[in-house]
C-alpha positions, 0 to 999 in steps of 0.5 A, spaced: 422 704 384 420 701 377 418 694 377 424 689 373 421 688 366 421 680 365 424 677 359 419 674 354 419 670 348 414 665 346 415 657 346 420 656 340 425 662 342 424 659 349 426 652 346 431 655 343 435 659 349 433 652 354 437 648 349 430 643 349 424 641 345 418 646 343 414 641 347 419 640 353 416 647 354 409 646 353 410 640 358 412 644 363 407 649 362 401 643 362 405 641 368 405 647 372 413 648 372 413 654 367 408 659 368 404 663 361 405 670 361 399 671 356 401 670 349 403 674 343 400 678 337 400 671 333 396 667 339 402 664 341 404 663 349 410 667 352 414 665 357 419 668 362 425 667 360 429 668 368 423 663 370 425 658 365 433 659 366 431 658 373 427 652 372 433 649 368 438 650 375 433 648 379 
């Protein structure tokens, strides 16, 4: 049985299907909310987008 893929996209794309700031994001990251899961080829931080939209009905 294959593990689910997650869904990542980085801060800005993140911000944008949260409906927030850039830096909601990354004051969630800083605070421990949302967790980084590596960056893409341009060093930017992705995020998961099911942890995110669990974040947002929390």
């Amino acid at each position: 049985m294959s593990t689910p893929r997650r869904r990542l996209a980085d801060t800005q794309a993140a911000a944008l299907a949260a409906d927030v700031k850039p830096g909601t994001i990354r004051v969630w990251i800083h605070r421990g909310k949302l967790q980084k899961h590596g960056q893409d080829h341009a060093g930017r931080d992705l995020i998961d987008l099911d942890e995110l939209q669990q974040l947002r009905s929390a």
